[in-house]
N, CA, C and O atoms as a GROMACS GRO file, in nm:
protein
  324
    1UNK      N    1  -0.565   1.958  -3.539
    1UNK     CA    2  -0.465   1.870  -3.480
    1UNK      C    3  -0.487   1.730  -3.536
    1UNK      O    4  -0.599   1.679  -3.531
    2UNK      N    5  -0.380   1.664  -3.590
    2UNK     CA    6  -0.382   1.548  -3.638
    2UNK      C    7  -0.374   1.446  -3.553
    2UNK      O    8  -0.260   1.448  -3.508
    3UNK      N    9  -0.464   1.312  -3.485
    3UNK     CA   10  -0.457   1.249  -3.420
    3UNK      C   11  -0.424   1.120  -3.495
    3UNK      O   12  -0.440   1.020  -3.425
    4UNK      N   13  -0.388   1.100  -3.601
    4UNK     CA   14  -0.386   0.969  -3.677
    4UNK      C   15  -0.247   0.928  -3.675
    4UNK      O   16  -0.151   0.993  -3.715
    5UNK      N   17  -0.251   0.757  -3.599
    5UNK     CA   18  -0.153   0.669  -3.534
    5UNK      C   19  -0.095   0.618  -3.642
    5UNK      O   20  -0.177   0.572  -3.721
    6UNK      N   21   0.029   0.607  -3.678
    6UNK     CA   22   0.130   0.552  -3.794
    6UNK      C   23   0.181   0.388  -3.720
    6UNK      O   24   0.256   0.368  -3.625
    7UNK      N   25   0.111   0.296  -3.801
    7UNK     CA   26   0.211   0.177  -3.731
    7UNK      C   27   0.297   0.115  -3.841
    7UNK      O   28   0.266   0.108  -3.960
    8UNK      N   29   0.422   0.065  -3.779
    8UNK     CA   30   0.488   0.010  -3.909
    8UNK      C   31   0.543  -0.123  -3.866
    8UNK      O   32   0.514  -0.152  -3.750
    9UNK      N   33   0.600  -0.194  -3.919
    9UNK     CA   34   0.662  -0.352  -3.871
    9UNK      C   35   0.832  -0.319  -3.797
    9UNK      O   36   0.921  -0.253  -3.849
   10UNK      N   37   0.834  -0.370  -3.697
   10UNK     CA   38   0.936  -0.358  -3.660
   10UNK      C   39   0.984  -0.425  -3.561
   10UNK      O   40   0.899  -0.406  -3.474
   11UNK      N   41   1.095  -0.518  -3.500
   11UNK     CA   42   1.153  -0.599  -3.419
   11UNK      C   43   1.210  -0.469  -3.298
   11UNK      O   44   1.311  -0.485  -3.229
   12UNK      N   45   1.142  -0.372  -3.293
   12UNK     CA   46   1.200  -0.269  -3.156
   12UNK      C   47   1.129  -0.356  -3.093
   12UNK      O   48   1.057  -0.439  -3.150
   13UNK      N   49   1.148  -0.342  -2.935
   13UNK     CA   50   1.014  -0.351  -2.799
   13UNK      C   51   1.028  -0.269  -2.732
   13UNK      O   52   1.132  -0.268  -2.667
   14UNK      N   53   0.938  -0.168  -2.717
   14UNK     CA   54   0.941  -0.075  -2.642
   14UNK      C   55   0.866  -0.120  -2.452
   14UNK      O   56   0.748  -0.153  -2.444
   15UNK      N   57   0.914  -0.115  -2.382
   15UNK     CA   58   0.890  -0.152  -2.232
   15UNK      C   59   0.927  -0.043  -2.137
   15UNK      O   60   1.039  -0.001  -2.108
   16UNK      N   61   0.797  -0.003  -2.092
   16UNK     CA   62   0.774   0.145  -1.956
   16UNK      C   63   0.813   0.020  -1.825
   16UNK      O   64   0.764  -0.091  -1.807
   17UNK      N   65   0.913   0.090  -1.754
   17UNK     CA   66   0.901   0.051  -1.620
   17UNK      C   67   0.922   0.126  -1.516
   17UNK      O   68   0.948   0.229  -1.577
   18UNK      N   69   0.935   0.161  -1.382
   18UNK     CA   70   0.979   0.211  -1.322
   18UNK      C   71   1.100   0.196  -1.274
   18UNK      O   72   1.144   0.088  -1.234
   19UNK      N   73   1.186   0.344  -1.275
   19UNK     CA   74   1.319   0.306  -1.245
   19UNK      C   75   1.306   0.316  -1.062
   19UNK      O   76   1.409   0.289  -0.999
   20UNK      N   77   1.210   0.345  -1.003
   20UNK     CA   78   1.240   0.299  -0.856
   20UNK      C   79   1.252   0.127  -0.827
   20UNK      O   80   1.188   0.050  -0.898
   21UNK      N   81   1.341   0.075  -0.712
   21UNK     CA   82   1.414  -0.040  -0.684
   21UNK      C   83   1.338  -0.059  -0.596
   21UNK      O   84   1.280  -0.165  -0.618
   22UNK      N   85   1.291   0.007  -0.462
   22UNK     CA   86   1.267  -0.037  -0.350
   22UNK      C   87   1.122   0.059  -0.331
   22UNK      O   88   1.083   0.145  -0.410
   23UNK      N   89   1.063   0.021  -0.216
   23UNK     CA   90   0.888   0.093  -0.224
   23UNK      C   91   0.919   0.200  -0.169
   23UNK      O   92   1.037   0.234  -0.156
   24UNK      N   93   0.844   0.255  -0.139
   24UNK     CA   94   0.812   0.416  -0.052
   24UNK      C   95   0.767   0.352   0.055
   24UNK      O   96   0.694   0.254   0.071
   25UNK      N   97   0.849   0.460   0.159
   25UNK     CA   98   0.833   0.395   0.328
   25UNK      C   99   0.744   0.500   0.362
   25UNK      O  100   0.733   0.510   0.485
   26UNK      N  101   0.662   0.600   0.285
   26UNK     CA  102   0.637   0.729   0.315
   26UNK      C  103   0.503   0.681   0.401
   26UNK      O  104   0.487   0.729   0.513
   27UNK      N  105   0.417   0.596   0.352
   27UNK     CA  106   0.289   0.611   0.445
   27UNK      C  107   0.320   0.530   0.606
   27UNK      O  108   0.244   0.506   0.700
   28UNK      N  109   0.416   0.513   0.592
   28UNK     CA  110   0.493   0.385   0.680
   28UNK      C  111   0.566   0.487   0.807
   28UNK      O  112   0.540   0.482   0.927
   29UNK      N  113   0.629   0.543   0.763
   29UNK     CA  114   0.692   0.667   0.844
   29UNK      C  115   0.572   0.786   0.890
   29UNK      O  116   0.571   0.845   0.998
   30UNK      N  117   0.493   0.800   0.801
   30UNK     CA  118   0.352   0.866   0.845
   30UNK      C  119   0.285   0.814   0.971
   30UNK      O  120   0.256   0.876   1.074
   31UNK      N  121   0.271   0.715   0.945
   31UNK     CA  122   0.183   0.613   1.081
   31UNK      C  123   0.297   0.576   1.184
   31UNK      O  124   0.256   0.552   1.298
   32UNK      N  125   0.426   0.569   1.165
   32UNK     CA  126   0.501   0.588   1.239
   32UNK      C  127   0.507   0.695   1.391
   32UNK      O  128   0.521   0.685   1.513
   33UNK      N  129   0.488   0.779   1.300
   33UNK     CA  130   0.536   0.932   1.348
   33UNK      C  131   0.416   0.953   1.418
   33UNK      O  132   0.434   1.004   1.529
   34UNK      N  133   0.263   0.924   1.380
   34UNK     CA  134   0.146   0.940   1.482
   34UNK      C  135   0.200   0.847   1.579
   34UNK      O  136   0.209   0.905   1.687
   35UNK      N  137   0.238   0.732   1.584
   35UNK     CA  138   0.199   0.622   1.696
   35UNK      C  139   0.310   0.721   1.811
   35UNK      O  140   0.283   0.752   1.927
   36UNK      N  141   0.427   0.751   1.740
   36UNK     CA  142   0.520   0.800   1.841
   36UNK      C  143   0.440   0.934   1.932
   36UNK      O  144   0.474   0.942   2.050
   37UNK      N  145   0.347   1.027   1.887
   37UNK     CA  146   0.310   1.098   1.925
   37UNK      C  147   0.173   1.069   2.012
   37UNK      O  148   0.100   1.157   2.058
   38UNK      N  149   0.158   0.962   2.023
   38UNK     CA  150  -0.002   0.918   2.056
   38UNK      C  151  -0.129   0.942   2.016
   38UNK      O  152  -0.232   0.961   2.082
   39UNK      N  153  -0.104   0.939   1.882
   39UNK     CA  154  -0.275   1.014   1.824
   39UNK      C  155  -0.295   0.845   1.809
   39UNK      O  156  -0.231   0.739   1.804
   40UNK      N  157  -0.438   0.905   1.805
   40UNK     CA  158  -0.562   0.771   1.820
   40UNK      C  159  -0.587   0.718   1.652
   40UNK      O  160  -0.626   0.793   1.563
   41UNK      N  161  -0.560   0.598   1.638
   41UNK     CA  162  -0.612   0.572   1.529
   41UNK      C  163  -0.744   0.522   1.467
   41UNK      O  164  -0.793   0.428   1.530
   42UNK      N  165  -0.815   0.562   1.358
   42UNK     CA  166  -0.978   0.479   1.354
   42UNK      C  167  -0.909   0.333   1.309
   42UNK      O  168  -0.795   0.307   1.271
   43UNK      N  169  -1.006   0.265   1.326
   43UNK     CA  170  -1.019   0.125   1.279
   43UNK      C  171  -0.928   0.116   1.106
   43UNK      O  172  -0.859   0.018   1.075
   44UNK      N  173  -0.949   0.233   1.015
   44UNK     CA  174  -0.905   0.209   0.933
   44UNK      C  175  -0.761   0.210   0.894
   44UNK      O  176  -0.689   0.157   0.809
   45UNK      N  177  -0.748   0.326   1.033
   45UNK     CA  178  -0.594   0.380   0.998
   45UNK      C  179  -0.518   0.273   1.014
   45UNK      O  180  -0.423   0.252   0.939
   46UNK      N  181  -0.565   0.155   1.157
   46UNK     CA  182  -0.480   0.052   1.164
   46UNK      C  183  -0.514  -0.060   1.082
   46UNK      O  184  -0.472  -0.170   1.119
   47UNK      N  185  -0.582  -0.055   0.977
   47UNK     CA  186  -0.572  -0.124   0.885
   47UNK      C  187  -0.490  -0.145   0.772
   47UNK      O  188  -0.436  -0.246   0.726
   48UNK      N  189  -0.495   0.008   0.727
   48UNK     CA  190  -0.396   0.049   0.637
   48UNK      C  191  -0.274   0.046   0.707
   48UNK      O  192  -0.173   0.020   0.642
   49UNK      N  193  -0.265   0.068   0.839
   49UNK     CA  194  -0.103   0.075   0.858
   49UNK      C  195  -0.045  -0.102   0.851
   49UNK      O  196   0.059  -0.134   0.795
   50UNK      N  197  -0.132  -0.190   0.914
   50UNK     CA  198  -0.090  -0.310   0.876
   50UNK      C  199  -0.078  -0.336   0.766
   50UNK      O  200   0.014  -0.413   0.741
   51UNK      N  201  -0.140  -0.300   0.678
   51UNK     CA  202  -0.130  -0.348   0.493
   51UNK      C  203   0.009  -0.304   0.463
   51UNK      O  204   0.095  -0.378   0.414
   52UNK      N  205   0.027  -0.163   0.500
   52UNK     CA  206   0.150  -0.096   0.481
   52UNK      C  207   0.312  -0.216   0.489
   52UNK      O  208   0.408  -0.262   0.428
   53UNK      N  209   0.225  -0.208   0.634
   53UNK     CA  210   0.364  -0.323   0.695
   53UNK      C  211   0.421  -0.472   0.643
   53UNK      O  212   0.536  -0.518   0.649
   54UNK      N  213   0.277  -0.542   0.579
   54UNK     CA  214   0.272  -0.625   0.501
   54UNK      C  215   0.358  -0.568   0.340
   54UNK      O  216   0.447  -0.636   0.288
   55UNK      N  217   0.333  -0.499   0.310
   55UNK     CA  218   0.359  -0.428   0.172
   55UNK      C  219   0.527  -0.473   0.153
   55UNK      O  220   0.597  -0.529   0.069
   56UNK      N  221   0.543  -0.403   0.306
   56UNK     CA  222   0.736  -0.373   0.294
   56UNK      C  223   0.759  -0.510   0.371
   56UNK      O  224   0.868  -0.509   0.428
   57UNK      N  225   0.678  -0.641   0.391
   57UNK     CA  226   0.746  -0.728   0.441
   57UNK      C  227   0.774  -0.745   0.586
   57UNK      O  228   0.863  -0.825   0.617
   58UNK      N  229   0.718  -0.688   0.670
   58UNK     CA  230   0.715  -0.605   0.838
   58UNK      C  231   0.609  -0.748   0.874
   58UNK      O  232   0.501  -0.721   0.926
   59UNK      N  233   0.636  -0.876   0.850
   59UNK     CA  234   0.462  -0.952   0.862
   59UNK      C  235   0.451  -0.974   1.036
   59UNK      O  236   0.352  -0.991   1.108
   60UNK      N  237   0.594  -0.966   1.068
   60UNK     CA  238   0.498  -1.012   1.248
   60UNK      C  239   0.501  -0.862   1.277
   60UNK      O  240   0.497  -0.858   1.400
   61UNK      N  241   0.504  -0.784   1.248
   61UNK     CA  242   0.493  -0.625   1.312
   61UNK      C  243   0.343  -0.603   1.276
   61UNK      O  244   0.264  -0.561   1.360
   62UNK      N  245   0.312  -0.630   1.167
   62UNK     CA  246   0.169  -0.629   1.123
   62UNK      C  247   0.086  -0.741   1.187
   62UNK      O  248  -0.035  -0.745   1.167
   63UNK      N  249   0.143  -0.825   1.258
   63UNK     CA  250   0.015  -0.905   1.301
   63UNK      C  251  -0.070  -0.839   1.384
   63UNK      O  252  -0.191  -0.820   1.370
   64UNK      N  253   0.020  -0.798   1.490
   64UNK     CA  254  -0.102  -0.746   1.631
   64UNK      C  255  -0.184  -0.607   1.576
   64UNK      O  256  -0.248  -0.538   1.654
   65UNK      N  257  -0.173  -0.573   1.425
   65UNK     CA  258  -0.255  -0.506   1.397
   65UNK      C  259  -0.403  -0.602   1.339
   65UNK      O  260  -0.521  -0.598   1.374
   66UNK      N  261  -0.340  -0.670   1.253
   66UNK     CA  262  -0.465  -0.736   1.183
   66UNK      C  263  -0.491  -0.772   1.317
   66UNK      O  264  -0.527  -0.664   1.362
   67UNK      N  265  -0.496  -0.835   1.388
   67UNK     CA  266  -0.551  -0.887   1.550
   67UNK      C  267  -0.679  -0.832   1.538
   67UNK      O  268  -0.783  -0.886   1.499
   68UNK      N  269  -0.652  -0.679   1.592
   68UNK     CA  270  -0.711  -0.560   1.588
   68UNK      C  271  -0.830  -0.565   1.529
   68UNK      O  272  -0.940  -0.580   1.584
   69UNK      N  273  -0.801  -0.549   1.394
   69UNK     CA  274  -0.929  -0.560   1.292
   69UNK      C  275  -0.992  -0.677   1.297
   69UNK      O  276  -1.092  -0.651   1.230
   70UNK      N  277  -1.002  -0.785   1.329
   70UNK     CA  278  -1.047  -0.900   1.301
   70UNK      C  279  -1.185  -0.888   1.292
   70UNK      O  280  -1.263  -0.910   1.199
   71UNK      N  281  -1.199  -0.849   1.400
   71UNK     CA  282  -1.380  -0.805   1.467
   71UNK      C  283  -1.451  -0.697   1.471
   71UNK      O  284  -1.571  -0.692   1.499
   72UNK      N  285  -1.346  -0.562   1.431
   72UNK     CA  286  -1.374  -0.512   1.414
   72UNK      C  287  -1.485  -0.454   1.308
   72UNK      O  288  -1.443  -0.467   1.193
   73UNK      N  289  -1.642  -0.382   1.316
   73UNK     CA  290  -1.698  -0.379   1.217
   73UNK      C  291  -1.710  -0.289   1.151
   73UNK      O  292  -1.811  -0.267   1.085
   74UNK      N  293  -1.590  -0.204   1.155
   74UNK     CA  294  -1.578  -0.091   1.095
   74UNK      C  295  -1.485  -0.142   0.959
   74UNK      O  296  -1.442  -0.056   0.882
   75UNK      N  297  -1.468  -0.235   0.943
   75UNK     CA  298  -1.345  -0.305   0.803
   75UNK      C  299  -1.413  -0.385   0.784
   75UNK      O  300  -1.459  -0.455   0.874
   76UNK      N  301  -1.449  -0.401   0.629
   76UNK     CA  302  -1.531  -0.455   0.539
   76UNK      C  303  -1.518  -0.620   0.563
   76UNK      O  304  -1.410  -0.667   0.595
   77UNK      N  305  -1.601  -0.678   0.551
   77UNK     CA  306  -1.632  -0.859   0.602
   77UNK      C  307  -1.460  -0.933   0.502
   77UNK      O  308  -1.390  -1.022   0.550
   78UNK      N  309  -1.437  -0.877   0.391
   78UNK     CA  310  -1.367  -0.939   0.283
   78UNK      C  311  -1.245  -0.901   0.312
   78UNK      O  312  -1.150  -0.963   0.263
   79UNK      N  313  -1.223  -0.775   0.410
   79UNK     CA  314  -1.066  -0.724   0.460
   79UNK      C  315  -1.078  -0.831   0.617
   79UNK      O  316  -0.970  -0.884   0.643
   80UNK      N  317  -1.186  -0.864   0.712
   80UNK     CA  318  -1.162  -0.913   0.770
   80UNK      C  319  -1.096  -1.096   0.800
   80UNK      O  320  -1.021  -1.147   0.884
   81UNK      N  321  -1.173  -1.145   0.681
   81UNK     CA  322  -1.133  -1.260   0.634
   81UNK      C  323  -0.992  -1.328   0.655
   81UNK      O  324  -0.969  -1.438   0.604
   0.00000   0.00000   0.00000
């Protein structure tokens, strides 16, 4: 198998992007769907679910989570910050 790269001069630009527009609500609707059901979350889950919320822009929905974590010492000194 020939692995040898051919480069030549050329004014193309080639640019990868993603054709998705808007984020995935998927871990968002995940943590959703527990809270509606009442499962218990660890310290981390409501961490990540605030990050989540932050992610998509949710920032006062995410506060009374970070709250949460503040003191918590189960989330690393540098997430508590």
């Amino acid at each position: 198998m020939d692995t040898t790269y051919v480069h030549q001069a050329s004014d193309i630009i080639v640019t990868h992007a993603s054709e998705k527009k808007t984020k995935s609500r998927r871990n968002i609707e995940i943590y959703e769907q527990a809270l509606r059901h009442n499962q218990t979350f660890s310290m981390q889950d409501v961490f990540h679910y605030a990050r989540e919320l932050t992610v998509h822009g949710e920032y006062e929905k995410a506060i009374p989570f970070y709250e949460t974590c503040k003191t918590a010492k189960e989330i690393s000194l540098e997430n508590r910050v």
